[in-house]
C-alpha positions in Angstrom: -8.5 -50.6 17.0 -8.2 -54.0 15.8 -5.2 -52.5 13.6 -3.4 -51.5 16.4 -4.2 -54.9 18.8 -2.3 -57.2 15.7 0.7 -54.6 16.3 1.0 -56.2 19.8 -0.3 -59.9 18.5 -2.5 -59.5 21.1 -6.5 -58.2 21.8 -7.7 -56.6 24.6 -11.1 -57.7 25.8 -12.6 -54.7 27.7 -16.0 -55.4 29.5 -15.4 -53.6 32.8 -17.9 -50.7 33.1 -16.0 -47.4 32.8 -16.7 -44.0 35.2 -18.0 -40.8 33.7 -15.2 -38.3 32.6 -15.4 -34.8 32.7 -16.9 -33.1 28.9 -18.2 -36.4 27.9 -22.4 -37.6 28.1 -21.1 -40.7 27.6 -18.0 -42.8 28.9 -15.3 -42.5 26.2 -13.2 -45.7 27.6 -13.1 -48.6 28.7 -10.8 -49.5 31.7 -9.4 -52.9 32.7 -7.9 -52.8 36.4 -6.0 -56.4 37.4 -4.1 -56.6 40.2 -2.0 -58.9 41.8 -4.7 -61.8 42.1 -5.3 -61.6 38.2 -3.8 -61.5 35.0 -2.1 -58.1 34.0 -4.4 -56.5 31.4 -5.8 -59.7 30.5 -2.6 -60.9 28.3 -1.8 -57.5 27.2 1.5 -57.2 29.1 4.0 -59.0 31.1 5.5 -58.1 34.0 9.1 -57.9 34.5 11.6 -58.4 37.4 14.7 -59.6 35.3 17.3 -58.8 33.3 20.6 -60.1 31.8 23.7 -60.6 34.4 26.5 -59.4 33.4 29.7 -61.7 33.5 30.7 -60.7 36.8 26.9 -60.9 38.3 27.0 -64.5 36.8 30.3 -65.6 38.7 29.3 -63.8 42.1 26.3 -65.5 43.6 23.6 -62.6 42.6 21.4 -65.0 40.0 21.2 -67.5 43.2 20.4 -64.4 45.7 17.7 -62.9 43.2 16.2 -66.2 41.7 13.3 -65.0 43.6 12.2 -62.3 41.1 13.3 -64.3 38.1 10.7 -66.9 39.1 8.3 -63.7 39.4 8.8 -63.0 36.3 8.5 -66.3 34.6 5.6 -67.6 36.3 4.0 -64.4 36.6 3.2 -65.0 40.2 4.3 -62.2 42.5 6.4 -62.6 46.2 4.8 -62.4 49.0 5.5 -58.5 50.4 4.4 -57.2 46.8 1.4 -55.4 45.4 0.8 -54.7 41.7 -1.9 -52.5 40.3 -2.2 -51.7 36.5 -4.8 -50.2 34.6 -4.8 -50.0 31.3 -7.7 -47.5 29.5 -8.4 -46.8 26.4 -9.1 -43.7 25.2 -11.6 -42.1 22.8 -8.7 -41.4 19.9 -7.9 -45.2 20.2 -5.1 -44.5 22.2 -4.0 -46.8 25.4 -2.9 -45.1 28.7 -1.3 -47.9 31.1 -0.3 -47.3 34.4 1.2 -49.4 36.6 2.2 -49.4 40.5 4.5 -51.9 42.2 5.3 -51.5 45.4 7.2 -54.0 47.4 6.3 -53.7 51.2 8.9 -56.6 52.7 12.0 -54.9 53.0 13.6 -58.6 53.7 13.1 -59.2 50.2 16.2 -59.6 47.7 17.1 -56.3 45.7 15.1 -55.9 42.5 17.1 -56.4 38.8 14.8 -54.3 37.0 10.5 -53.0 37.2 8.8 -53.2 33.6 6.3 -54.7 31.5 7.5 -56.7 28.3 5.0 -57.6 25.5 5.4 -59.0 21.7 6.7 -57.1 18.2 6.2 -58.2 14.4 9.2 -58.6 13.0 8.3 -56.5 10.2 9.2 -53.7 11.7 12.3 -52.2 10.3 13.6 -49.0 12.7 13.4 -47.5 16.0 13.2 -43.9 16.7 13.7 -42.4 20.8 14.4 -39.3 22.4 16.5 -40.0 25.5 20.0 -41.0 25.9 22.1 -42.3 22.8 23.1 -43.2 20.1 24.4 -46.1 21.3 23.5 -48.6 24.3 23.6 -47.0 27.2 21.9 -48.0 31.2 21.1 -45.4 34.2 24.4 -46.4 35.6 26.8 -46.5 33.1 25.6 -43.7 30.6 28.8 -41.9 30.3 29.1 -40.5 26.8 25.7 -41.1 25.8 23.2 -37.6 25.5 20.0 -36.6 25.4 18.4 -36.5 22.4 16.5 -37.4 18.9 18.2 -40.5 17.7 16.9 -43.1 14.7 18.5 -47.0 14.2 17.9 -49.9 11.7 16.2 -52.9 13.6 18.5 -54.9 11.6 20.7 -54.3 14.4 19.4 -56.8 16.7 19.8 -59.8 14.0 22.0 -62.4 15.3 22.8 -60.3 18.5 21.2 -60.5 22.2 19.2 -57.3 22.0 18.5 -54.4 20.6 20.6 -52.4 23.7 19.4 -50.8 26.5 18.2 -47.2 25.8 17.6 -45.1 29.4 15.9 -42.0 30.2 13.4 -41.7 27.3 10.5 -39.6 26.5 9.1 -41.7 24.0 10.0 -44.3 21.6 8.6 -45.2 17.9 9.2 -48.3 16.5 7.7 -48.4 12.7 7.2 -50.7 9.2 9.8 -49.6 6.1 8.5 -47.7 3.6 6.7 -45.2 6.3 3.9 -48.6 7.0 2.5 -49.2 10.5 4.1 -48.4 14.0 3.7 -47.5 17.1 4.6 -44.9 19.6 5.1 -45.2 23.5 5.0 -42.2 25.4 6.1 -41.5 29.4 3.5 -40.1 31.0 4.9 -39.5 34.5 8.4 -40.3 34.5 11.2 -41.4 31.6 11.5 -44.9 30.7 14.6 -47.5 29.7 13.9 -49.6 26.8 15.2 -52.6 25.3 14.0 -55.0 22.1 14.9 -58.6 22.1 14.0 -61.0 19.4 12.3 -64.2 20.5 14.1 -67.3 20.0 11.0 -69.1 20.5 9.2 -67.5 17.4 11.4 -66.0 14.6 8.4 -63.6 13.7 8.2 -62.1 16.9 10.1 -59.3 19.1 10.1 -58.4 22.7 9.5 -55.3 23.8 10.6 -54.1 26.7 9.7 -50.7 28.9 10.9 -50.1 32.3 10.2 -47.8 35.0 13.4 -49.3 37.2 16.9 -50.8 35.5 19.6 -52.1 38.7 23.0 -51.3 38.1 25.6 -53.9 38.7 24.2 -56.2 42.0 26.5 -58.0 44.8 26.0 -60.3 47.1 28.2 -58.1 49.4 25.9 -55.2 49.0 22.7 -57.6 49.6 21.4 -55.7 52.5 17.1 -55.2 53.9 16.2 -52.0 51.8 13.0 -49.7 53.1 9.6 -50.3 51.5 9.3 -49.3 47.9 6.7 -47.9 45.4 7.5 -48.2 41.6 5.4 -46.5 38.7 4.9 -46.3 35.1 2.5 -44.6 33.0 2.7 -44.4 29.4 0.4 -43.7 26.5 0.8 -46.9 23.6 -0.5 -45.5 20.4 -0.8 -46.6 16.3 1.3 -44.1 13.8 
């Protein structure tokens, strides 16, 4: 367990009292259940409203329009018209099952860039491994080309470039030591996720993970219009290889 916490740079301090599961005498979790009052999973994760614009989103007034969910994001304090639930539990076999709901009740509200949790990656890993759309970067709008599949790359690519790429509609995703050494594996539970990996300019040792259940496509201000109620989830199973 503690093997697998230093994977994320993080620990996760369970105390909450877990529920009996069916088979088992004994509880073989614990969860942690935050919601939008606290902290999600105590550090573990970061929630995430934002992403890149594009050079026409950057000269057409949607960063100004949307600024509301990049403040979300950076002071981790949602809008009013929001709810978040996440519960993160983990497992007897030591692995983690997260689950998220978002669900944004204001239709008034601007349109969302993008639903996900982010959270921190040694650098020493080396390559990536995913089964969804590839090889190359690819986003639920503009995937023309791309197919489903088994696909491999060197984390090298993200040296001295923006990001990794966006990678959409996957099953899982591995990202691993050289030499066959430590790694991890994130699985979709109830739907496919996009995910993209971003080093941190603030610490050269670190990466940024990020898994998604919702990626916009390109935003206008023209298009800006009140959208009906919506409920977001992700569920995924985080494991040690």
């Amino acid at each position: 367990m503690k093997a697998f916490a230093s994977l994320l740079m993080v620990c996760l301090a369970a105390g909450v009292a877990a529920a009996p599961v069916d088979g088992y005498e004994d509880p073989p979790f614990e969860p942690l259940v935050v919601d939008a009052e606290g902290s999600p999973a105590e550090g573990l994760f970061t929630l995430n409203f934002w992403r890149l614009l594009n050079p026409v989103e950057r000269t057409n007034g949607i960063g100004r329009v949307c600024k509301l969910w990049k403040d979300a994001t950076s002071c981790q304090v949602l809008p009013d018209g929001c709810e978040s639930m996440m519960e993160t539990t983990l497992l007897k076999d030591g692995r983690y099952l997260v689950d998220w709901v978002f669900k944004v009740s204001d239709g008034e509200l601007p349109p969302l860039p993008r639903v996900g949790i982010s959270f921190p990656l040694k650098s020493t890993f080396s390559t990536v491994h995913w089964s969804g759309r590839g090889p190359w970067e690819n986003y639920p709008s503009r995937r023309n080309g791309s197919k489903f599949g088994s696909y491999a790359a060197d984390m090298s690519l993200i040296q001295g470039r923006p990001d990794f790429g966006y990678r959409s509609g996957c099953r899982w995703v591995e990202i691993s030591e050289p030499g066959g050494g430590r790694g991890m594996r994130i699985t979709a539970v109830n739907a496919p996720f996009g995910f993209s990996i971003r080093p941190r300019s603030d610490l050269r040792e670190l990466y940024t993970m990020n898994i998604d259940a919702y990626l916009s496509s390109e935003m206008s201000p023209d298009k800006v219009s009140a959208k009906r109620p919506e409920t977001y989830r992700l569920t995924v199973i985080i494991e040690e290889i």
